[in-house]
C-alpha positions as CSV (number, residue, x, y, z in Angstrom):
1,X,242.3,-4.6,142.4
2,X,244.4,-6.6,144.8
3,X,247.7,-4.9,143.0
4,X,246.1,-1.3,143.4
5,X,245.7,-2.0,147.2
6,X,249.1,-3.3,147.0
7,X,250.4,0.3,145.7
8,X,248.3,2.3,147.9
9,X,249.4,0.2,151.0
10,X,253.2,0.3,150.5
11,X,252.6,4.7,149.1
12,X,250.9,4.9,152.9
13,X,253.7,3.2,154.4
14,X,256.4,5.3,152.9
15,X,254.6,8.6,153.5
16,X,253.5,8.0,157.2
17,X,256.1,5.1,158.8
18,X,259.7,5.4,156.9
19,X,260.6,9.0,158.8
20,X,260.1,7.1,162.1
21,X,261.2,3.8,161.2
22,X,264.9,4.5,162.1
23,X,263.5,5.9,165.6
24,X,261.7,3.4,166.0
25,X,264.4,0.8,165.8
26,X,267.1,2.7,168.1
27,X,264.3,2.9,171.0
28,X,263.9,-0.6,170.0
29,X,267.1,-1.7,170.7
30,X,267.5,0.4,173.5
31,X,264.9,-1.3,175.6
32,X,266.4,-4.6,175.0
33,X,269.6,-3.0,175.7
34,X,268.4,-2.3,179.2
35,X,266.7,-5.7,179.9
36,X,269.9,-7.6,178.7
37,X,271.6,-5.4,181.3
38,X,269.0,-6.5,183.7
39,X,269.4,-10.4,183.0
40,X,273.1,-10.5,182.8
41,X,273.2,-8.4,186.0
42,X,273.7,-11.3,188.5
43,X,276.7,-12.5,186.4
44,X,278.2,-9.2,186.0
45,X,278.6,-9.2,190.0
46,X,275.0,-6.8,190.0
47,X,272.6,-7.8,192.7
48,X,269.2,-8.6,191.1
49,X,266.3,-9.3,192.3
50,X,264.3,-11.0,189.1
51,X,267.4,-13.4,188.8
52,X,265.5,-16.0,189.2
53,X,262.8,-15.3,186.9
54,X,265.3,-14.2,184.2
55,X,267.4,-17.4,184.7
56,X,265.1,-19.4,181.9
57,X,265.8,-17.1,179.0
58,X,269.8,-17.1,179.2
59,X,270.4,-19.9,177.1
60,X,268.4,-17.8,174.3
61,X,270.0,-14.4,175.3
62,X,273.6,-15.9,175.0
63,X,273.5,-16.2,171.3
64,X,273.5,-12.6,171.3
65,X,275.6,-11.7,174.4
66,X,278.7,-11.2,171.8
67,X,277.0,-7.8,170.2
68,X,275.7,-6.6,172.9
69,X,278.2,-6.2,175.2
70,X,280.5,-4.9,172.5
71,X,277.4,-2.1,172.3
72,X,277.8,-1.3,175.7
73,X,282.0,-0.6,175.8
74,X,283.4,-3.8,176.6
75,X,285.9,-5.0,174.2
76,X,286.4,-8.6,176.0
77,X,283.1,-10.5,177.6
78,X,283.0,-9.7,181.4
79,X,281.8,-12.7,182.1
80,X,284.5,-14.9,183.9
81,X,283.1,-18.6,182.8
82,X,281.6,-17.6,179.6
83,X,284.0,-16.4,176.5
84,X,282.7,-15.0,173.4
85,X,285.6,-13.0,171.6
């Protein structure tokens, strides 16, 4: 029974999720796109006003700094103290 449930669960999940899953993860990755923009703004040389709130998660956000802003255009890291290339 449990192996049945097993089948039907993963034949719902390609039938209904798969089409979108590739959607899903662009939109995804675009939002965090956007808020990485928004936390690395003050060291970019943007004014921003959550800085201070945003300051706690850059030790996290640094580990993927690297890919991101090679996502956005820039080949070197804009960041004057902080070299990932």
């Amino acid at each position: 029974m449990k192996h049945l449930w097993e089948q039907i669960r993963e034949f719902y999940d390609g039938m209904y999720f798969a089409p979108y899953r590739r959607t899903m993860l662009k939109e995804i990755q675009n939002e965090e796109d956007v808020f990485k923009l928004l936390a690395f703004s003050e060291m970019l040389g943007i004014p921003n006003p959550v800085s201070y709130y945003t300051l706690e998660m850059m030790p996290l956000m640094l580990e993927e700094f690297h890919e991101w802003h090679q996502r956005m255009g820039m080949e070197k890291s804009p960041l004057d103290g902080f070299r990932c290339c």
